[in-house]
C-alpha positions as CSV (number, residue, x, y, z in Angstrom):
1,X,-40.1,112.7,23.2
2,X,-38.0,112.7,26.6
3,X,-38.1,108.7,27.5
4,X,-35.9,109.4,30.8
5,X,-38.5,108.6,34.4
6,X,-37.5,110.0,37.9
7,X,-37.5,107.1,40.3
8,X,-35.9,107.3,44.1
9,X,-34.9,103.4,44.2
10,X,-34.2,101.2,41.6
11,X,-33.4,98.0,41.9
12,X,-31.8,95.7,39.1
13,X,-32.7,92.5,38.7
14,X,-35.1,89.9,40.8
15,X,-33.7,86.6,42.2
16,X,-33.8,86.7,45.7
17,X,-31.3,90.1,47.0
18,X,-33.4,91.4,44.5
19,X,-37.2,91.3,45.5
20,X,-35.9,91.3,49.3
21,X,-34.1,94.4,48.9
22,X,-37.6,95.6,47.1
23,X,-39.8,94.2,50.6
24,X,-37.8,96.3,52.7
25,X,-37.2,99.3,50.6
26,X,-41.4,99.5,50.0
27,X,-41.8,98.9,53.7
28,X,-39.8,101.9,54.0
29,X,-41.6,104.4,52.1
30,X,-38.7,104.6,49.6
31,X,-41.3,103.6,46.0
32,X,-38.8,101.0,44.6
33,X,-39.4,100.5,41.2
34,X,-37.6,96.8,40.4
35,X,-36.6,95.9,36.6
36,X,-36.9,91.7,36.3
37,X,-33.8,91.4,34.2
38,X,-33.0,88.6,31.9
39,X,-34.0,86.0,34.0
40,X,-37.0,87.0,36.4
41,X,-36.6,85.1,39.5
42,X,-32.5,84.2,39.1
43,X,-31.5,81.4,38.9
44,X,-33.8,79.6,41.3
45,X,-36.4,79.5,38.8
46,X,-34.3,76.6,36.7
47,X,-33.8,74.6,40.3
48,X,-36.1,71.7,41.1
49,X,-36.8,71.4,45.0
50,X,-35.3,73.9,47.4
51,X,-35.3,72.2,50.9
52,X,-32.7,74.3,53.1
53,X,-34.4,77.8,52.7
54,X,-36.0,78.8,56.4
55,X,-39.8,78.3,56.6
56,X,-40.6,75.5,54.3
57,X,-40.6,72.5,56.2
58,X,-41.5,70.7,53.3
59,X,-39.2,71.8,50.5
60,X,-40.8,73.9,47.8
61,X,-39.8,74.3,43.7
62,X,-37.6,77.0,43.2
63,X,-40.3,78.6,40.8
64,X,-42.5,78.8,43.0
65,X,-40.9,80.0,46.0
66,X,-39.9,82.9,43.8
67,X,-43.7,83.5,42.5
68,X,-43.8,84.4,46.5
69,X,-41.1,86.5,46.5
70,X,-42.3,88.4,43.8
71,X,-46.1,88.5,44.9
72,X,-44.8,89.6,48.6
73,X,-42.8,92.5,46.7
74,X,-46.1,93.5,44.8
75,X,-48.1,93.5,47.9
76,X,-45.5,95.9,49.8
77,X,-46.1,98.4,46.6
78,X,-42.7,97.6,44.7
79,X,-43.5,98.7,40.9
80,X,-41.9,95.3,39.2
81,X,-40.9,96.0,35.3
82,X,-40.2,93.5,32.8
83,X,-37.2,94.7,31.1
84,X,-33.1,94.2,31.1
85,X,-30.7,97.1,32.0
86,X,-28.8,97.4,29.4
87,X,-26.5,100.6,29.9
88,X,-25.4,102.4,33.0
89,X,-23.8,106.0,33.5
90,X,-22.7,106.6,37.0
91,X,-19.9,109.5,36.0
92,X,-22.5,112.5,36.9
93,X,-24.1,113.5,40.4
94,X,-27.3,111.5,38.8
95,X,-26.8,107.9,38.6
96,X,-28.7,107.1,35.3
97,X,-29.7,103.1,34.0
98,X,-30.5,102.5,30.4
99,X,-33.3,99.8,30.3
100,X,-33.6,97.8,26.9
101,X,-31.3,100.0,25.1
102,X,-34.2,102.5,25.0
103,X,-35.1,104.3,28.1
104,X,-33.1,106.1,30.6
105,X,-34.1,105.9,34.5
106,X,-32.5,108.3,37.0
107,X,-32.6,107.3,40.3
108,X,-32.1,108.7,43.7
109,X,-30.7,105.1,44.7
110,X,-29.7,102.1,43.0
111,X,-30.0,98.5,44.0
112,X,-28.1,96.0,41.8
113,X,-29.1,92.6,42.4
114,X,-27.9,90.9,39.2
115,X,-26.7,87.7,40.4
116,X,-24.4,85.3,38.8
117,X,-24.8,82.8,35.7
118,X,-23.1,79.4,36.3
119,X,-20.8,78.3,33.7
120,X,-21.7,75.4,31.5
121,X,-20.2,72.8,29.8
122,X,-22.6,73.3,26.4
123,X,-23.7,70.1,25.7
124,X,-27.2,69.1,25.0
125,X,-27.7,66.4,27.4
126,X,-26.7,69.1,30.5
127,X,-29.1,71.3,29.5
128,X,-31.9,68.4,28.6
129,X,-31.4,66.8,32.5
130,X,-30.8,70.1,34.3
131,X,-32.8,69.9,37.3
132,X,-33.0,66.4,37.0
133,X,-29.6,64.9,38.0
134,X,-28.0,67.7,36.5
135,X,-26.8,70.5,39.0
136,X,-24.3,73.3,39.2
137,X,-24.7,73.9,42.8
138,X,-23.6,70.5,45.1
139,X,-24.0,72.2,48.8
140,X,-27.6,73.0,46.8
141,X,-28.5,69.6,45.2
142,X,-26.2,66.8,46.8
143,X,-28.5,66.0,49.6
144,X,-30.8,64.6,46.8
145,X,-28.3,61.8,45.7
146,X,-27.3,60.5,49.3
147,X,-25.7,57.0,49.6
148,X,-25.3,57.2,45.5
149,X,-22.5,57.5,42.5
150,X,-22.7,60.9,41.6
151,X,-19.2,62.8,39.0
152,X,-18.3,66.2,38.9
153,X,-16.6,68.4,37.0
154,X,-14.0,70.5,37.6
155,X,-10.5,71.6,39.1
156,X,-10.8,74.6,40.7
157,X,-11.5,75.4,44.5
158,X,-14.6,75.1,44.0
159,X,-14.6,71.7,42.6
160,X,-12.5,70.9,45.2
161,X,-14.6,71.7,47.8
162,X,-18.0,70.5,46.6
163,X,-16.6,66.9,45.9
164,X,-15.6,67.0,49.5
165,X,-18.5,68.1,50.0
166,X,-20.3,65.0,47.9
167,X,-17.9,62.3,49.3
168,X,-19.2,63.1,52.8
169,X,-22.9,62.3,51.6
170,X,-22.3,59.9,48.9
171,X,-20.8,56.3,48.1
172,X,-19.0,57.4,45.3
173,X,-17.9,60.9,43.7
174,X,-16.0,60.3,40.1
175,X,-14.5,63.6,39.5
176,X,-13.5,64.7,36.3
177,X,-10.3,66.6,35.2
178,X,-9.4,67.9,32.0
179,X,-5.3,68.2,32.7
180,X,-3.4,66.3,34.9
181,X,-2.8,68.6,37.2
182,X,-6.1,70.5,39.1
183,X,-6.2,74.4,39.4
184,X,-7.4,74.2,43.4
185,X,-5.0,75.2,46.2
186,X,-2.3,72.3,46.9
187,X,-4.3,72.0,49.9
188,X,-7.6,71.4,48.3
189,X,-5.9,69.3,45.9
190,X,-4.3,67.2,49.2
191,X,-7.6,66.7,50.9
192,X,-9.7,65.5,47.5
193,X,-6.8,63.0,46.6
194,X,-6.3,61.5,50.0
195,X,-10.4,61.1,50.1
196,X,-10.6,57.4,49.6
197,X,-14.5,58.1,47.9
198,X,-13.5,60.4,45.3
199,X,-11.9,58.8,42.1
200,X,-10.4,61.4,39.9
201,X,-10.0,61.0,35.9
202,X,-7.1,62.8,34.8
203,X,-7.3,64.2,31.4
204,X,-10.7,63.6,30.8
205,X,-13.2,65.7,29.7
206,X,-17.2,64.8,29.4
207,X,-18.5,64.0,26.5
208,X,-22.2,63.7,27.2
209,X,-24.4,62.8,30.1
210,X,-26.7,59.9,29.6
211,X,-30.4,59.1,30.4
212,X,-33.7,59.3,29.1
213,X,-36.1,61.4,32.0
214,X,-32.8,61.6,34.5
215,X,-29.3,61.2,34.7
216,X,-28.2,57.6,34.3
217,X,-24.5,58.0,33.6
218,X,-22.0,60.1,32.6
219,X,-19.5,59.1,29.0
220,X,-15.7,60.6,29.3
221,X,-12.8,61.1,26.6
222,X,-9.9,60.5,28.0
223,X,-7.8,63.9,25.9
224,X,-5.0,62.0,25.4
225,X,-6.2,58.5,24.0
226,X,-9.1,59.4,22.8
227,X,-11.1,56.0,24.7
228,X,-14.2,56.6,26.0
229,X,-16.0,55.1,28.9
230,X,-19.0,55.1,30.8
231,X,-19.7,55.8,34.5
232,X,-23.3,54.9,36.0
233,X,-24.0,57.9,38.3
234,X,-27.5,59.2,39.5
235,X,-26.2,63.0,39.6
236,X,-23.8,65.0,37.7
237,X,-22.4,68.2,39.0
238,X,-21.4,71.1,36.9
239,X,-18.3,73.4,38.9
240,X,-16.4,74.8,36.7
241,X,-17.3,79.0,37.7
242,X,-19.6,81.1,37.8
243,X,-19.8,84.8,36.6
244,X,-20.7,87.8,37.6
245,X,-24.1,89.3,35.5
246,X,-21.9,92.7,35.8
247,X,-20.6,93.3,32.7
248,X,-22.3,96.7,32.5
249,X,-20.7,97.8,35.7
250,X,-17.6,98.1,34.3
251,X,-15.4,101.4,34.3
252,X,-18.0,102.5,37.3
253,X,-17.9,99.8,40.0
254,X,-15.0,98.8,41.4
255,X,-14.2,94.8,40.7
256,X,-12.1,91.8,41.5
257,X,-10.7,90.0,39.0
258,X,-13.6,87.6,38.4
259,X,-16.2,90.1,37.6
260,X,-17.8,90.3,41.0
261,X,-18.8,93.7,42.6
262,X,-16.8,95.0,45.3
263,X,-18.9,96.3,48.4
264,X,-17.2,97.9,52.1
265,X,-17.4,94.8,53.9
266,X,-20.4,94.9,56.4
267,X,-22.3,96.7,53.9
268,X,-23.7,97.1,50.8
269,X,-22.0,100.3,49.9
270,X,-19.9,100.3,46.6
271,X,-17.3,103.1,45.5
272,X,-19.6,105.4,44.1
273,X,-22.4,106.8,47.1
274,X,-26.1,106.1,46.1
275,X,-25.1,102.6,44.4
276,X,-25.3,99.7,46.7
277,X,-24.9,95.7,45.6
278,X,-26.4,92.4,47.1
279,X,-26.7,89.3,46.5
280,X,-24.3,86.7,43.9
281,X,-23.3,89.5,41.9
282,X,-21.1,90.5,44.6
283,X,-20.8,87.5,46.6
284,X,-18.7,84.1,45.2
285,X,-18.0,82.5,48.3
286,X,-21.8,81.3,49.7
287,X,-24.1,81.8,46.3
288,X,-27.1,80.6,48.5
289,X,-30.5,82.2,48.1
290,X,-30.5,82.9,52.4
291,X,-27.5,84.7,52.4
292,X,-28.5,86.5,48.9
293,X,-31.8,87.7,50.8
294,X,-30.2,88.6,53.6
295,X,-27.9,90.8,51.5
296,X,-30.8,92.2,49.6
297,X,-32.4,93.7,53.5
298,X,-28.7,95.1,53.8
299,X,-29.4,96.6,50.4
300,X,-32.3,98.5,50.7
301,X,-31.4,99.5,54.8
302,X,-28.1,100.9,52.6
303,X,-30.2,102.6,50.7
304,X,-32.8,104.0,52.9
305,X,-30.4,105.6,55.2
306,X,-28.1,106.8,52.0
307,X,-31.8,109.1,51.1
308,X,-32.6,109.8,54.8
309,X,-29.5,111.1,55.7
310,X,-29.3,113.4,51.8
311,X,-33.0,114.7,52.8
312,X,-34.5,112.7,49.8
């Protein structure tokens, strides 16, 4: 039995580049048919309240804001699949997607909107609270915790940044280090230690995070002694990466070193014509779901012109 389908757009995965790319590429004729992925909805569907997204003037869960995303793509005629691509073959003129190591698509056009996964510490208690003191995105979450004790964790950039962020919202931000030196630029590392609101433990790392129905406080080892203390904070924040869900990509797309997609900037174009990329899988500076929307419309413009100007 030949278990390979025809489409003209496909589009991989369905945060929100995803099911915006989907809107627009259904408004324009172009039949998008939209695998969910692993995750349907990204990674807004395990956030709490989203209240800097245009057009909800009251906030609104991240589950359900992406219940209207998906129900908008449905009504514009997007055929939206359960199932995980699991396989890719971009060598030929026909740009091919295995999805759940079974069936082959072809498409005309391909949309990947796979987004990012943030990196976790792996303890139970992050996991248990996430969503409810527990966050990987401070620009996201901090507003929640203003004129509190929150801790993060981290040394890199973006640690950096999001506990300058944090210190200009709340009382107190313990940061957490696990060497005694942090990984940020010496300029990021400047700023956060002349911040006279961020405390920074050196050679710590976290041992658990504490509270019942929301974070309480945070327990750290200090790696060299051993001791162990406690720190009441009402937030805990998670910043140690993120990655790229592109794993399959490789030996195709062009990358940086992290993982993430390379697109012409302006566009949505990657190295090989037909295949475009939106949203965090291609973007680690801003992660936010406007700007991963917005890329999603530049998606499927991409796209549409790609087939207009091929006669497809």
């Amino acid at each position: 039995m030949d278990t390979t389908e025809k489409v003209q757009c496909l589009i991989i995965g369905s945060g929100p580049a995803g099911y915006t790319a989907a809107i627009y590429a259904a408004r324009a004729g172009l039949n998008p048919v939209l695998y969910q992925g692993i995750q349907p909805g990204g990674q807004l569907t395990i956030t709490t309240e989203v209240e800097n997204y245009p057009g909800y003037p009251d906030g609104i869960q991240g589950p359900d804001m992406m219940v209207h995303f998906e129900k908008q793509a449905a009504r514009m005629g997007t055929d939206i699949r359960y199932g995980l691509a699991t396989k890719v073959d971009f060598l030929g003129a026909v740009h091919k997607v295995q999805i759940d190591e079974e069936k082959w698509i072809e498409a005309d056009a391909i949309i990947i909107s796979t987004g990012a996964s943030a990196k976790w510490l792996g303890i139970e208690s992050e996991q248990r609270l996430n969503g409810y003191g527990v966050s990987a995105c401070a620009v996201c979450d901090g507003f929640f915790f203003k004129g509190k004790e929150v801790a993060i964790v981290g040394a890199g950039d973006t640690a950096a940044e999001e506990a300058l962020y944090l210190s200009k919202i709340c009382s107190q931000v313990h940061m957490i280090v696990r060497k005694g030196e942090m990984r940020a630029s010496k300029i990021m590392q400047d700023r956060v230690i002349k911040t006279p609101n961020i405390k920074i433990y050196w050679y710590s790392e976290t041992d658990e995070v504490l509270g019942d129905k929301k974070v309480e406080a945070v327990r750290i080892k200090n790696t060299q002694t051993g001791e162990k203390q406690e720190i009441p904070v009402s937030a805990f924040f998670v910043a140690i990466g993120h990655h790229p869900n592109s794993d399959i990509f490789k030996g195709f797309l062009d990358m940086d070193e992290a993982g993430y997609i390379k697109t012409i900037p302006g566009t949505s174009k990657t190295n090989i014509e037909g295949v475009f990329a939106s949203g965090d899988v291609q973007d680690k500076i801003y992660r936010q779901a406007v700007t991963a929307a917005g890329s999603g419309c530049i998606g499927a413009l991409d796209a549409e012109r790609y087939l207009s100007a091929k006669g497809i």
